[in-house]
C-alpha positions as CSV (number, residue, x, y, z in Angstrom):
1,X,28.9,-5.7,-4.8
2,X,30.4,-2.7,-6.1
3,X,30.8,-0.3,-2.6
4,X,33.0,-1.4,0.2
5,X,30.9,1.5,2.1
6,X,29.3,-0.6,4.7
7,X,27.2,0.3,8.2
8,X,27.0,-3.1,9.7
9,X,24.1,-3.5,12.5
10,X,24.8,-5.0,15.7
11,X,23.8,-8.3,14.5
12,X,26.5,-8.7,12.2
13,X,29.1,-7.5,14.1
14,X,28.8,-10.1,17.0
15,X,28.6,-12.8,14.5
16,X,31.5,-12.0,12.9
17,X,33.5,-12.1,16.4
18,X,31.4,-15.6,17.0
19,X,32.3,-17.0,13.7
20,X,35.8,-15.0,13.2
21,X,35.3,-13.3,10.1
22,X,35.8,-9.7,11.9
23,X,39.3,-9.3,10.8
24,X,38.2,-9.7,6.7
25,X,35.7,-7.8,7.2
26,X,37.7,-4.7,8.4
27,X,40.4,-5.8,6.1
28,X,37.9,-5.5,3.1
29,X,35.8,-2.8,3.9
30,X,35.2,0.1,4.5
31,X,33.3,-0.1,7.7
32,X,31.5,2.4,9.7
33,X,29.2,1.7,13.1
34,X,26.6,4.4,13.9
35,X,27.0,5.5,17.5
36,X,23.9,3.8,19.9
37,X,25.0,0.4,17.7
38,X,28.7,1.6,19.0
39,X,28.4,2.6,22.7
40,X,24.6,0.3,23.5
41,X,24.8,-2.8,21.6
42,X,27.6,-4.5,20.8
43,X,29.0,-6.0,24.2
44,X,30.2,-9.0,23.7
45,X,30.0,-12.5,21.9
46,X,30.0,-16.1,22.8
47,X,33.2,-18.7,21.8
48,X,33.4,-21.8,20.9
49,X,33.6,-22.9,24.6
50,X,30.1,-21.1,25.4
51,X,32.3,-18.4,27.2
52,X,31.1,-14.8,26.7
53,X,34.0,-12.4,25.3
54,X,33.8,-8.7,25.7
55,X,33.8,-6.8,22.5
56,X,35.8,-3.7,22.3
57,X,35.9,-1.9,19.0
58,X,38.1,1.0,20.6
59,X,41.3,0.2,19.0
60,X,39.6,-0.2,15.6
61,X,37.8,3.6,15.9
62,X,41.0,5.4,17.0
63,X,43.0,3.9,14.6
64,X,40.6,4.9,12.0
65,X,40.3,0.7,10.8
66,X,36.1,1.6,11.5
67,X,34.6,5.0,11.5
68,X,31.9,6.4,14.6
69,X,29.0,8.0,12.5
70,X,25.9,9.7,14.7
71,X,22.7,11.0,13.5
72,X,21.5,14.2,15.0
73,X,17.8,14.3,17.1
74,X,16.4,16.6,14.2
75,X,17.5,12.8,11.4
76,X,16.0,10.9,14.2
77,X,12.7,13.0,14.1
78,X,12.8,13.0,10.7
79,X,13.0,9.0,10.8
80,X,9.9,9.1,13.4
81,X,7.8,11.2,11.1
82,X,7.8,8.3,8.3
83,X,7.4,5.3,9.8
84,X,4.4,3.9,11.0
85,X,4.6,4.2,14.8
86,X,3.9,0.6,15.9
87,X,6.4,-0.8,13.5
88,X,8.7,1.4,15.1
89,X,8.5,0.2,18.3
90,X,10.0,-2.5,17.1
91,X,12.7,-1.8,15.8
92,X,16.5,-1.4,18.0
93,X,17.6,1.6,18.5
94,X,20.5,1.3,17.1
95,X,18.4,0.0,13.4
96,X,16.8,3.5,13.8
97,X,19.7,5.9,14.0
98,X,21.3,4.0,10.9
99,X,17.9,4.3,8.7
100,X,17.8,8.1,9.9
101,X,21.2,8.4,8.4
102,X,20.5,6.4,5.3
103,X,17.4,9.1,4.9
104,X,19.1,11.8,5.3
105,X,21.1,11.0,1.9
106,X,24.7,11.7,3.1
107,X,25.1,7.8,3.7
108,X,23.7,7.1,-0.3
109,X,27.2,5.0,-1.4
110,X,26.7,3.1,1.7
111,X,25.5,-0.3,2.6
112,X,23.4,-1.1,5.7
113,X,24.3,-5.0,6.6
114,X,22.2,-6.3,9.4
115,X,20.0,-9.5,9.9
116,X,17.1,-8.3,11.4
117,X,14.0,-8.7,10.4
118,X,11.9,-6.0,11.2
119,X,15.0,-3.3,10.3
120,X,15.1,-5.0,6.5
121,X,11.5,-4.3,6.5
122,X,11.9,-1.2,7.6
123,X,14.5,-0.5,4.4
124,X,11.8,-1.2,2.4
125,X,9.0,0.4,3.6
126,X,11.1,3.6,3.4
127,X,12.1,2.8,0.4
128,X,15.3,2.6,1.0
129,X,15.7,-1.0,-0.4
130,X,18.4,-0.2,-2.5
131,X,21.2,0.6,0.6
132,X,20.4,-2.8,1.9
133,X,23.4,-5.5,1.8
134,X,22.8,-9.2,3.4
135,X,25.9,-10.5,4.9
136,X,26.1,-13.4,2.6
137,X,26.5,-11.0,-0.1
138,X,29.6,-9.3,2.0
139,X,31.0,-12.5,2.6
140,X,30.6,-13.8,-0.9
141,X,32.7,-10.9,-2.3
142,X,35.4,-11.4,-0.3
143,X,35.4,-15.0,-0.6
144,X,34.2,-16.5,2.6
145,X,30.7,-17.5,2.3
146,X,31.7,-20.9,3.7
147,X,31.5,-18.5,7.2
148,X,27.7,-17.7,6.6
149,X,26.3,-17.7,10.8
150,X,23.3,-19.5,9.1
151,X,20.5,-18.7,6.3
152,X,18.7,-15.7,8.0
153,X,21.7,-14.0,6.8
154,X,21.5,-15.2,3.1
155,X,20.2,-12.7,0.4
156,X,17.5,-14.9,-0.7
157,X,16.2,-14.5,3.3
158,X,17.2,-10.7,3.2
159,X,15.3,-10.2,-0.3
160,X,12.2,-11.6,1.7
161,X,12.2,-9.5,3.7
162,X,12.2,-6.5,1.7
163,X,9.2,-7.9,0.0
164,X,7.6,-8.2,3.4
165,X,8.6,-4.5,4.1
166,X,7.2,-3.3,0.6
167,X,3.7,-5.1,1.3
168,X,3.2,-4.1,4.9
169,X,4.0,-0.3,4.0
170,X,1.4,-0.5,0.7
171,X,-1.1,-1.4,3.5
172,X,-0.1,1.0,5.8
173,X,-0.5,3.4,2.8
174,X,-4.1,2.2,2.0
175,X,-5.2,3.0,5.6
């Protein structure tokens, strides 16, 4: 992976406090978290022990380790406009404001890292495809794929489901 631009998804972030790879992660990267992912999603994680432990990514943003980015109502509309509203439903919040910042082309030598399903479908059906990083790939480059959460985060599983996202938006096209 040539970038080390990255806008990593709740998901990912909550599994890299789970399986400690956090640390590398901001050590490698270039990390930013769009702002509902930032202040909505990303509470806490679960140890080793089963204990729940808060998650607070405040010393990282003022410190500039990980950067805030927000998108504006008018990118979020803009988002709304070209997706089919049902599939939208669907998708977090936060996976929405970071596709309507990947559309809006300011984002373009960025990588959007999440697990998701339905927001790597959404990549793809907006034909945004291309911005779309799995964490396997992340962790491969920086040499700790051993730390993989499990194989919905591998490429191959990321790939299928752009595949998915292509087909379901040529038949949403057809309608």
């Amino acid at each position: 992976m040539k970038s080390r631009l990255v806008i990593l998804d709740a998901n990912v972030i909550i599994k890299a406090f789970e399986k400690n790879f956090w640390k590398s992660l901001v050590s490698q990267y270039d990390i930013s978290i769009n702002s509902i992912v930032l202040r909505n999603e990303v509470y806490f994680y679960t140890d080793e022990n089963g204990q729940q432990v808060n998650i607070d990514l405040t010393v990282e943003i003022t410190s500039g380790k990980i950067k805030e980015i927000t998108a504006t109502a008018d990118e979020i509309e803009s988002l709304i406009k070209k997706v089919n509203p049902s599939f939208l439903n669907r998708i977090d919040d936060g996976e929405q404001e970071a596709l309507a910042l990947l559309l809006t082309g300011r984002f373009d030598e960025y990588k959007y890292c999440t697990g998701d399903t339905r927001a790597i479908k959404a990549l793809a059906s907006l034909e945004l495809g291309i911005f779309g990083v799995s964490l396997e790939e992340l962790l491969s480059a920086i040499g700790q794929k051993d730390k993989l959460p499990d194989l919905s985060y591998s490429k191959e599983a990321f790939e299928r489901k752009k595949v998915e996202g292509f087909q379901e938006r040529e038949l949403f096209l057809r309608k």
